[in-house]
C-alpha positions as CSV (number, residue, x, y, z in Angstrom):
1,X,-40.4,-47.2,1.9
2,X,-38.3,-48.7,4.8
3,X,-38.7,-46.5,7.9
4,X,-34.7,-46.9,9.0
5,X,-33.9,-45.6,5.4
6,X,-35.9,-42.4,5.7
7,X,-34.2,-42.1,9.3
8,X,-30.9,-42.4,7.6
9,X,-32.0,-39.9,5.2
10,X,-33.5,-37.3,7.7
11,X,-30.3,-37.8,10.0
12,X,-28.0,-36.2,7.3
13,X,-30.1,-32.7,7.0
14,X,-27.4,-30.1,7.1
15,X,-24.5,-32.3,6.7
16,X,-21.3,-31.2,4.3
17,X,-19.0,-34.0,3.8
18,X,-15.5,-33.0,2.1
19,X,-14.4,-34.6,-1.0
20,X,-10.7,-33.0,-1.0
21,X,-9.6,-30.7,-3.0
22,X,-12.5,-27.8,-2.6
23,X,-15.5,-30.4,-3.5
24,X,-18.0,-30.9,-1.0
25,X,-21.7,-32.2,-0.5
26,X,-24.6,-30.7,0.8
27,X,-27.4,-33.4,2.1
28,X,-30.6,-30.9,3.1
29,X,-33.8,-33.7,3.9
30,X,-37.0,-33.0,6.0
31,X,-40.3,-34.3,6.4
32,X,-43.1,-33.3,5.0
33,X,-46.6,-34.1,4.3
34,X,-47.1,-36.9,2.0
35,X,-48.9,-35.5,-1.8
36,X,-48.7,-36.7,-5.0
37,X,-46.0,-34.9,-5.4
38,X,-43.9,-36.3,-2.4
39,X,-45.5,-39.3,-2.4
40,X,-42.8,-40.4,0.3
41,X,-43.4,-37.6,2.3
42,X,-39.8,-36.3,2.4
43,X,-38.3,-33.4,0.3
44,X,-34.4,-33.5,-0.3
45,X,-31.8,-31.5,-2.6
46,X,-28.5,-33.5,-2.4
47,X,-25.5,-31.4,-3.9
48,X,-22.4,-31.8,-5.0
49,X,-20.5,-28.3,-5.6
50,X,-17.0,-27.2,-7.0
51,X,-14.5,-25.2,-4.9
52,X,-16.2,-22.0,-6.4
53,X,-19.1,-23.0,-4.8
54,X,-20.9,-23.9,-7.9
55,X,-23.5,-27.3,-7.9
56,X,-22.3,-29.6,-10.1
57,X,-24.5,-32.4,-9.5
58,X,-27.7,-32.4,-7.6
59,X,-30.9,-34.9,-7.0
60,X,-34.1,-33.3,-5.6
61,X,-37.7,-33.6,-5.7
62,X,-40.5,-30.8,-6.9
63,X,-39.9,-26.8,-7.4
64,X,-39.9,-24.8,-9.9
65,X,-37.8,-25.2,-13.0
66,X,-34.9,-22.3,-13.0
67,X,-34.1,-20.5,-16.4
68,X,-31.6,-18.5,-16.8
69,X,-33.9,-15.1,-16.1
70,X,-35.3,-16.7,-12.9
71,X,-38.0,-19.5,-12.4
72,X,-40.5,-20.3,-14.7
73,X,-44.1,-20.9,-13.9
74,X,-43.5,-24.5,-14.3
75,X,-42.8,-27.2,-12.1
76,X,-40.9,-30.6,-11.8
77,X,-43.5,-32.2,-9.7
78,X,-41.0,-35.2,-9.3
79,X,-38.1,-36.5,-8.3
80,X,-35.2,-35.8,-11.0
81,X,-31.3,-35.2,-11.0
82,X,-29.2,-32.5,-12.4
83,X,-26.3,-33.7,-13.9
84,X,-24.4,-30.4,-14.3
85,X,-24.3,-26.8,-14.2
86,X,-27.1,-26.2,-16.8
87,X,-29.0,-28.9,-17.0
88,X,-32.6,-28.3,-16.1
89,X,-33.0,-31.9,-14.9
90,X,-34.2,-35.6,-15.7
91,X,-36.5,-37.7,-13.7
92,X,-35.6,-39.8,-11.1
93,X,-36.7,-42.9,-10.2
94,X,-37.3,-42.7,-6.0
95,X,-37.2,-46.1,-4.8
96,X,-36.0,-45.6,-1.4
97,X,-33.9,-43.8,0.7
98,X,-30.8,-45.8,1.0
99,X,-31.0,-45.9,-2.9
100,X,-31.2,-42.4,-3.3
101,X,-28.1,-41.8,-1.0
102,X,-25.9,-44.7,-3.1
103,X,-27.4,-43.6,-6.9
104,X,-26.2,-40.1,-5.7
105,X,-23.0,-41.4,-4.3
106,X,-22.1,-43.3,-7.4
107,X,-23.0,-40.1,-9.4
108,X,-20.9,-37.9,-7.3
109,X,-17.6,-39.9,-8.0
110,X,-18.2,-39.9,-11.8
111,X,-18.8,-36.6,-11.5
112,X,-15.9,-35.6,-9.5
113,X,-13.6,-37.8,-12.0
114,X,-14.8,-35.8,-15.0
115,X,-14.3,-32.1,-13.3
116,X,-11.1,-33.1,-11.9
117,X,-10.0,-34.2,-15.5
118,X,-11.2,-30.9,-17.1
């Protein structure tokens, strides 16, 4: 994994970015060490939430899955995306930083365009 990607990546830890009308994102990235479960030795939650503050889109790496009464005892040990409210999430291939940031990008705009239409 390119090192300037990564930098890119770590550089946008705590950023919001405004997507008009009450959307924003939410880039959270730090270093850790690297395991087979961060095999790139970074862990990340990139969110996309609604102006009631509710995530709408996200992409992360390994915790434990959420039910509704809490979190289970299991956990996604990879990289996956949520790709709404309720969805407990699908694996995601990592390939590299800058990819990560563009697959969520273009996910973000398909997801804005189907919130604003509902």
């Amino acid at each position: 994994m390119g090192k300037r990607g990564i930098a890119t990546l770590l550089d946008l830890h705590h950023e919001v970015i405004d997507q008009d009308d009450g959307y924003w994102v939410k880039i959270e990235a730090w270093e850790v060490p690297i395991s087979d479960a961060l095999p790139h030795g970074v862990r990340y939650s990139l969110t996309l939430h609604n102006p009631k503050g509710t995530r709408i889109l996200g992409y992360d790496n390994a915790h434990s899955v959420k039910l509704r009464s809490g979190y289970s005892g299991r956990k996604q040990s990879y990289d996956h995306k949520h790709r709404s409210v309720n969805d407990a999430g699908i694996k995601y291939e990592f390939k590299s930083a800058h990819q990560l940031l563009g697959d969520f990008f273009v996910d973000v705009d398909k997801a804005l365009k189907m919130d604003r239409e509902i």
